[in-house]
LODO-682600 format. One record per residue: x, y, z of N, C-alpha, C in turn; chain; residue in one letter. Coordinates in steps of 0.2 Angstrom, whole numbers. Layout:
N
  n_px  n_py  n_pz ca_px ca_py ca_pz  c_px  c_py  c_pz seza mivex
     X     Y     Z     X     Y     Z     X     Y     Z    A     A
...
END
This chain:
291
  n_px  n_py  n_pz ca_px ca_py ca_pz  c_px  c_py  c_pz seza mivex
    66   -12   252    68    -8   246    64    -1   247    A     X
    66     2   243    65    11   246    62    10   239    A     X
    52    15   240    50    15   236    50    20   229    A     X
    51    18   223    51    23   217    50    31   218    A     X
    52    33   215    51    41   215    45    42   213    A     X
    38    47   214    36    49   211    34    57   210    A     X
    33    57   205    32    64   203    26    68   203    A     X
    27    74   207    23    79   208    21    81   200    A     X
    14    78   197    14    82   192    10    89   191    A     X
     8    88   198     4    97   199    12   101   199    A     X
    17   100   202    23   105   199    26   105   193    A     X
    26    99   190    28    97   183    23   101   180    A     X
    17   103   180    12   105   175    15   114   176    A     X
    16   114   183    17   124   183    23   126   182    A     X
    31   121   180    35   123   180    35   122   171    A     X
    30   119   166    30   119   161    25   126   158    A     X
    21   128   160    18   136   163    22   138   161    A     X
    26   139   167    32   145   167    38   146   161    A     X
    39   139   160    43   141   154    38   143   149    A     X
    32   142   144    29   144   141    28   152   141    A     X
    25   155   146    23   162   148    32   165   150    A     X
    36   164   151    41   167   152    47   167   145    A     X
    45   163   142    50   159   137    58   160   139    A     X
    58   156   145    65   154   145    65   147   143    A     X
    73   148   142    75   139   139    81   135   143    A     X
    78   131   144    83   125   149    86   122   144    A     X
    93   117   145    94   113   143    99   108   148    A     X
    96   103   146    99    97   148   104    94   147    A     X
   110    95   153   118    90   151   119    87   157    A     X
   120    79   153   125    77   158   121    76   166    A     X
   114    76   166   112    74   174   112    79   177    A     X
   110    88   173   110    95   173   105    98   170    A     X
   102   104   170    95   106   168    99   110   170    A     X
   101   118   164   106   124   164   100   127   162    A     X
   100   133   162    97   141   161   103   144   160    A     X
   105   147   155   110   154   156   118   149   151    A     X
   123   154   155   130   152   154   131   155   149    A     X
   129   166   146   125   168   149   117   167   145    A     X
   111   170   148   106   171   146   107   176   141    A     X
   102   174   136   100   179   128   101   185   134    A     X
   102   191   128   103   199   131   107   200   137    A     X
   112   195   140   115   196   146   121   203   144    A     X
   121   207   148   126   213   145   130   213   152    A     X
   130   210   157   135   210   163   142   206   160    A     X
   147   208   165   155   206   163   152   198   167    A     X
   157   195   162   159   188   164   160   186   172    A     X
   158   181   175   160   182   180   168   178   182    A     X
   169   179   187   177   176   190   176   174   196    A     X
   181   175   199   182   167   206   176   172   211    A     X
   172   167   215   167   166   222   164   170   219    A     X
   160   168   212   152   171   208   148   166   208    A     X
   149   159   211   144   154   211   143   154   216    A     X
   137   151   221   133   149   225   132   139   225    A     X
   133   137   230   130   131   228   123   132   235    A     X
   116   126   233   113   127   235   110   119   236    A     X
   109   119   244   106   112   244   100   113   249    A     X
    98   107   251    92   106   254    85   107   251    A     X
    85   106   245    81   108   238    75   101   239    A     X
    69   106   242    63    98   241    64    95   231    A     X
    63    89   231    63    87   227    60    87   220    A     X
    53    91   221    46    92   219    48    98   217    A     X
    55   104   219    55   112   216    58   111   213    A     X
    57   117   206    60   116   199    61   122   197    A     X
    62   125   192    66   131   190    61   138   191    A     X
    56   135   191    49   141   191    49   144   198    A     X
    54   139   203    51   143   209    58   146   212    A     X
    64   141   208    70   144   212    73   149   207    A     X
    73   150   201    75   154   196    73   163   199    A     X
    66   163   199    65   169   200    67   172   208    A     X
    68   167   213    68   169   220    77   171   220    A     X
    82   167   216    89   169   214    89   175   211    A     X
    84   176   207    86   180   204    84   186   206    A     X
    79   189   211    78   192   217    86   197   219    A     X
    90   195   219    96   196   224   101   201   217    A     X
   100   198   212   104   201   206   104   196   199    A     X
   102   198   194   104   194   189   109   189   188    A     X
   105   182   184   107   175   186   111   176   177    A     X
   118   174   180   124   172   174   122   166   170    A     X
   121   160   176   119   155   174   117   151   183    A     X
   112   146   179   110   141   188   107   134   184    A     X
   109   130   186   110   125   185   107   119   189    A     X
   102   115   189    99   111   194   101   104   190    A     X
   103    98   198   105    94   197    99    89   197    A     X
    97    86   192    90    78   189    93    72   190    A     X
    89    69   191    89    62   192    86    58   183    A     X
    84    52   184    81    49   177    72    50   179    A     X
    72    50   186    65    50   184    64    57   186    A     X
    65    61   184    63    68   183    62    74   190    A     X
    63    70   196    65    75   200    72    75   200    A     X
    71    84   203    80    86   206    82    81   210    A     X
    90    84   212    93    79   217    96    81   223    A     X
    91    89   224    90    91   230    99    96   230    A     X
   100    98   227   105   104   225   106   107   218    A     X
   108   112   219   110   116   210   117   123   215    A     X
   117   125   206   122   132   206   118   137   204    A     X
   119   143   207   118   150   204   124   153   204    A     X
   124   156   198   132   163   197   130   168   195    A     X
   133   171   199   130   181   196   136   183   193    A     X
   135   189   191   141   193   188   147   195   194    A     X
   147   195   199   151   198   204   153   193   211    A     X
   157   192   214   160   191   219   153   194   226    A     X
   152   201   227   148   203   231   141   202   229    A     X
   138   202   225   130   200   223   129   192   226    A     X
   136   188   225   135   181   227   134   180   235    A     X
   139   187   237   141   185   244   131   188   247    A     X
   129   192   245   121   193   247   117   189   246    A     X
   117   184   240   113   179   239   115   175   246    A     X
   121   171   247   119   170   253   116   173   259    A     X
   120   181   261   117   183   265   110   180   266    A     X
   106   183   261    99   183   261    95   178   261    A     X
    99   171   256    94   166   256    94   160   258    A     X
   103   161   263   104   156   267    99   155   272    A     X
    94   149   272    89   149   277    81   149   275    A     X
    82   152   270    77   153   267    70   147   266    A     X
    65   149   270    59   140   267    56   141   262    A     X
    59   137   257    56   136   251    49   131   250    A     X
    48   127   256    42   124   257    42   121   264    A     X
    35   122   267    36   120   275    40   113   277    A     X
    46   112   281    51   108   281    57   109   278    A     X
    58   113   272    63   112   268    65   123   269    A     X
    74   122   272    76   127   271    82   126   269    A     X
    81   131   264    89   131   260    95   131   262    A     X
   100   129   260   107   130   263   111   134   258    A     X
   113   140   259   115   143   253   123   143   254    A     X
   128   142   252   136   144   254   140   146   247    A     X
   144   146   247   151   147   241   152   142   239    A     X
   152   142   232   152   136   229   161   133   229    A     X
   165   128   229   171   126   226   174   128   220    A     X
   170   126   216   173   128   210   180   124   208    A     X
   180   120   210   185   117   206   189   119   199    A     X
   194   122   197   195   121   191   202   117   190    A     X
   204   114   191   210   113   191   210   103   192    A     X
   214   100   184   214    92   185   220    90   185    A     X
   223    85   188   229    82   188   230    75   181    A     X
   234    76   177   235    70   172   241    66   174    A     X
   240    60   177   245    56   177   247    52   172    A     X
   253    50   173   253    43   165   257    46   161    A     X
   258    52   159   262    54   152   270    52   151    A     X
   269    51   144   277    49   146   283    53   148    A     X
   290    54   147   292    57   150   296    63   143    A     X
   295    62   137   295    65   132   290    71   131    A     X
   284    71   133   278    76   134   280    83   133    A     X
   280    85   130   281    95   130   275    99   129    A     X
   277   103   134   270   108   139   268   111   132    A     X
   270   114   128   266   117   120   263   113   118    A     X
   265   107   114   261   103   115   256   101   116    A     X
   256    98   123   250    95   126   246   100   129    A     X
   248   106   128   243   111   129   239   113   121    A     X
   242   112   116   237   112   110   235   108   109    A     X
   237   102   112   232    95   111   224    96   114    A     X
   226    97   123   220    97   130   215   102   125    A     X
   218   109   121   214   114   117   208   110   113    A     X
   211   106   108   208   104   104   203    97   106    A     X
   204    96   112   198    90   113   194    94   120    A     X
   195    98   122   191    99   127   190   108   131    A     X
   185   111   131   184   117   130   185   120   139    A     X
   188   127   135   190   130   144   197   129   146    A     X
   202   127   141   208   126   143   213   132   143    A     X
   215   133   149   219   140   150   224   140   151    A     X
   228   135   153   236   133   155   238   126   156    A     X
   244   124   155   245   118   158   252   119   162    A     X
   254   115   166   259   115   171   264   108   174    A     X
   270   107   169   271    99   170   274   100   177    A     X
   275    93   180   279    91   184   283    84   186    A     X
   290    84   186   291    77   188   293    76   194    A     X
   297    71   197   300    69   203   300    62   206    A     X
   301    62   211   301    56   215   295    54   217    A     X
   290    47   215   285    45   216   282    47   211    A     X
   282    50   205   280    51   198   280    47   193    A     X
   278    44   189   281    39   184   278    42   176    A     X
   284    45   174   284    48   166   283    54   171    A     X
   278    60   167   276    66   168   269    65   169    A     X
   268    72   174   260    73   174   259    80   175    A     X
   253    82   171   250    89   173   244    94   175    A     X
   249    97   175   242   102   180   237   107   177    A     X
   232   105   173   225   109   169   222   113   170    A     X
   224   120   167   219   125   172   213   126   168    A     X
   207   127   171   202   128   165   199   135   167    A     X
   195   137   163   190   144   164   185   145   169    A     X
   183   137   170   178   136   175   176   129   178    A     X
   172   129   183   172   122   188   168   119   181    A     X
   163   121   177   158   117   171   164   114   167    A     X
   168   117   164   172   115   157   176   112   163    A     X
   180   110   169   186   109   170   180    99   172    A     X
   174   100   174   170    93   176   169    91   169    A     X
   167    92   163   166    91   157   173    87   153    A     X
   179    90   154   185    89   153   187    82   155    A     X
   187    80   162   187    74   167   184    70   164    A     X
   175    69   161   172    65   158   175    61   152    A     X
   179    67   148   180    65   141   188    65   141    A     X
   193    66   145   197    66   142   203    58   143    A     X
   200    55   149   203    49   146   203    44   141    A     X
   196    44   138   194    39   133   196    42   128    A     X
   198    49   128   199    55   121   206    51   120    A     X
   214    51   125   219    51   125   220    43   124    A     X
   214    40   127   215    33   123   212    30   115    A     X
   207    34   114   205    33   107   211    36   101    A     X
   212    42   104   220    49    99   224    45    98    A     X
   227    43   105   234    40   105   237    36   107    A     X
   231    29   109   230    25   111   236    24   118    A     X
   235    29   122   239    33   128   232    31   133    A     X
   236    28   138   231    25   145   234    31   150    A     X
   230    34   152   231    40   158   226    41   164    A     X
   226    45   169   222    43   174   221    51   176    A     X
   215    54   175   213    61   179   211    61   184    A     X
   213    65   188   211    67   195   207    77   196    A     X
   204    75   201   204    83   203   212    88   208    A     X
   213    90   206   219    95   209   215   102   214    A     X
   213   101   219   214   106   224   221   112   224    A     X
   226   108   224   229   114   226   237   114   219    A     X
   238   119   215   242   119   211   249   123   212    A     X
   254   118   215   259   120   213   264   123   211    A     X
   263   118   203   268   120   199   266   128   197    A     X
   272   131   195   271   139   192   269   140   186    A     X
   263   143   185   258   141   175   266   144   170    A     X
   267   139   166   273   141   160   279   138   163    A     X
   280   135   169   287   134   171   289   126   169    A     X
   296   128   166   297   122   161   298   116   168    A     X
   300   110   163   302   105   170   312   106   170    A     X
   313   103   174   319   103   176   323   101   173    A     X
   329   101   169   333   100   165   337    93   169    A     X
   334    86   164   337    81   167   344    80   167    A     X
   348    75   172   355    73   171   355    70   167    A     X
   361    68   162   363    63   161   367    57   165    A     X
   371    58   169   375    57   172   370    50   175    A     X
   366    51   179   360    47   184   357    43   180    A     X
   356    36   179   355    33   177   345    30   179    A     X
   343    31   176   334    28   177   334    21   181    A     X
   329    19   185   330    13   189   326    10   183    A     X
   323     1   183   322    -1   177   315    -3   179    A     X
   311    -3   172   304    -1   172   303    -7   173    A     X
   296   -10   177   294   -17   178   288   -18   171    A     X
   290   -24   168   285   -24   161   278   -23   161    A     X
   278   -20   156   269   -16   154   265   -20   150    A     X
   261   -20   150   255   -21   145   257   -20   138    A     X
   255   -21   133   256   -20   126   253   -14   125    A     X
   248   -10   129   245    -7   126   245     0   130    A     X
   251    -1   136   256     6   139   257    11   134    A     X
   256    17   139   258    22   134   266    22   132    A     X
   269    18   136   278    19   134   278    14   129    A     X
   274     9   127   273     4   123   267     4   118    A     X
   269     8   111   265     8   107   260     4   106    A     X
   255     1   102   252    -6   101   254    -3    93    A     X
   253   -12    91   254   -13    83   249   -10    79    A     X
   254    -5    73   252    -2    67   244    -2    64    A     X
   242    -9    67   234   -11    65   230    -6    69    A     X
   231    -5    74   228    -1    80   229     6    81    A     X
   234     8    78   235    14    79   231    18    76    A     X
   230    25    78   226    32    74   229    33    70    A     X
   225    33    63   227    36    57   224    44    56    A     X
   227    47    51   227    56    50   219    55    50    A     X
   215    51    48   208    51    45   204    50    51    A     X
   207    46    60   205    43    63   204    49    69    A     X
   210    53    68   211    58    74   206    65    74    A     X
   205    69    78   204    76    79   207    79    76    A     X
   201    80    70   203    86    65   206    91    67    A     X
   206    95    73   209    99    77   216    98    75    A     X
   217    94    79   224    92    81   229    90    75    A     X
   237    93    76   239    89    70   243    84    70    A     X
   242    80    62   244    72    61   252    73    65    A     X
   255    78    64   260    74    68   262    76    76    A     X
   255    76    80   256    78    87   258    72    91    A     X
   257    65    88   259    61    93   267    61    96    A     X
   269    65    92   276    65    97   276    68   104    A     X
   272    72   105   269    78   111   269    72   116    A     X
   266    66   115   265    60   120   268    54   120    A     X
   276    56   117   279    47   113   278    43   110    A     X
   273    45   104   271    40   102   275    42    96    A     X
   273    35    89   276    38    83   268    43    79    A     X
   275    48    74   271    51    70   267    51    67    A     X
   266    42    65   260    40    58   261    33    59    A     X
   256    29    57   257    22    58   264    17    53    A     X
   266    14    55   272    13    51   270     6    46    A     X
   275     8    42   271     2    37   278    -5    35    A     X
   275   -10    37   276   -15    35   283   -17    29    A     X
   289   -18    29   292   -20    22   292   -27    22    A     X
   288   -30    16   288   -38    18   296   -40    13    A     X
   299   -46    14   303   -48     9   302   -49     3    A     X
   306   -48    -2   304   -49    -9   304   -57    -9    A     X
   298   -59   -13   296   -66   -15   302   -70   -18    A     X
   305   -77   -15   309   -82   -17   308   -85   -25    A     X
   311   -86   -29   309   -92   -34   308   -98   -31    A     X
   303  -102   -31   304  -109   -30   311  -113   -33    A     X
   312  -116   -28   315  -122   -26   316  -128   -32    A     X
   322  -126   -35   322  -131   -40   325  -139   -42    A     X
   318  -143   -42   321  -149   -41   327  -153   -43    A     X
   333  -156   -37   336  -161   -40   333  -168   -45    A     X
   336  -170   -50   336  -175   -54   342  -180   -51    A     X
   339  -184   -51   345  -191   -49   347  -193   -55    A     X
   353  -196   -53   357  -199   -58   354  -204   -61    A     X
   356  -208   -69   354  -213   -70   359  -217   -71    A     X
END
């Protein structure tokens, strides 16, 4: 068995230092330690596509005291973000984003290579950035306004949506643009258990590399004529198969955001439906036998 982590608390002592004497402020999301996104007084333009850096080869014992100031060397830091473990080291990468396309492309210039500590040289490159998810599972009634003011009110960073259907699809799915690689990874977290807690809607996200469809273009105007092939039976609890009235989301249960009559946007009904019992029988009135 590979033995425990432990921690350097001579760097734990100087990266707490640093914060004191410098007053910046980290904060912790999600298995992340952020500075910025942007920092107090930031007066630079927003940044856009190839403003991140990703950075690996990070001893596990360095922390924001030694990489913050050396990034920020090259040009003011947007935001940087260092990936934690539970016991309190890194994980041996983070992100840096500048205001610009070229201040990032220098950062690597310059610091790809870099020895941060005898044995340890950084590897600096271009980050991915991701921002784009696929939603599979919708049903086939879905409309692009809609679920575009839905994806809004559960989840931050949403810029467009893009349906699509065809051969090897089943219902609709679509294509989520977001602001950024942070909102479009934060999204993924929360939005299946969201679409099943809202609308008791089972659906499955993916990351999307490459998009398609064209942002705003409607889906194909179905035949009539062509007939559907036949669905093999679901679960009770399918998004094309509602679950009973006891379980549905009530106006009181959903996202304030969102409005009580958006589950049609996903097939569902509008409101939970209510029960009509039969009006109650007289009892049964006894025959008397003859005498």
């Amino acid at each position: 068995m590979n033995a425990p982590a432990v921690l350097n608390l001579e760097r734990v002592q100087a990266l707490e230092t640093w914060l004191r004497t410098t007053d910046i402020k980290l904060t912790q999301v999600n298995g992340q330690r952020k500075y910025g996104g942007p920092p107090e007084g930031w007066d630079g333009p927003t940044p856009g596509a190839r403003c991140e850096v990703f950075i690996s080869q990070i001893p596990r014992d360095a922390y924001e005291d030694l990489l913050i100031p050396l990034f920020s060397s090259v040009g003011p830091l947007w935001e940087f973000r260092l990936m934690m473990n539970f016991s309190g080291q890194n994980r041996g990468f983070a992100y840096a984003k500048y205001s610009s396309s070229s201040v990032a492309a220098d950062a690597i210039r310059l610091l790809h290579g870099f020895m941060l500590a005898p044995g340890f040289r950084l590897s600096v490159c271009h980050s991915t950035e991701k921002r784009h998810l696929c939603i599979e599972g919708l049903p086939a009634t879905t409309r692009q306004e809609d679920l575009l003011q839905v994806l809004r009110a559960l989840a931050e960073g949403v810029e467009r949506v893009s349906l699509k259907t065809g051969p090897g699809i089943e219902g609709v799915s679509a294509i989520v643009a977001f602001s950024s690689h942070h909102s479009a990874s934060m999204a993924k977290k929360i939005l299946m258990g969201a679409f099943k807690k809202q609308f008791a809607l089972i659906v499955s996200i993916k990351w999307q590399s490459t998009v398609k469809p064209s942002p705003g273009k409607p889906l194909p105007p179905r035949k009539p004529s062509k007939s559907l092939p036949a669905s093999p039976p679901k679960p009770p609890c399918h998004i094309l198969s509602p679950p009973p009235p006891s379980v549905l989301p009530t106006r009181s249960t959903r996202h304030p955001s969102i409005p009580p009559g958006f589950c049609r946007a996903v097939g569902g009904p509008t409101a939970p439906r209510s029960l009509t019992l039969p009006a109650p029988q007289p009892p049964p009135v006894p025959l008397r036998r003859g005498i």
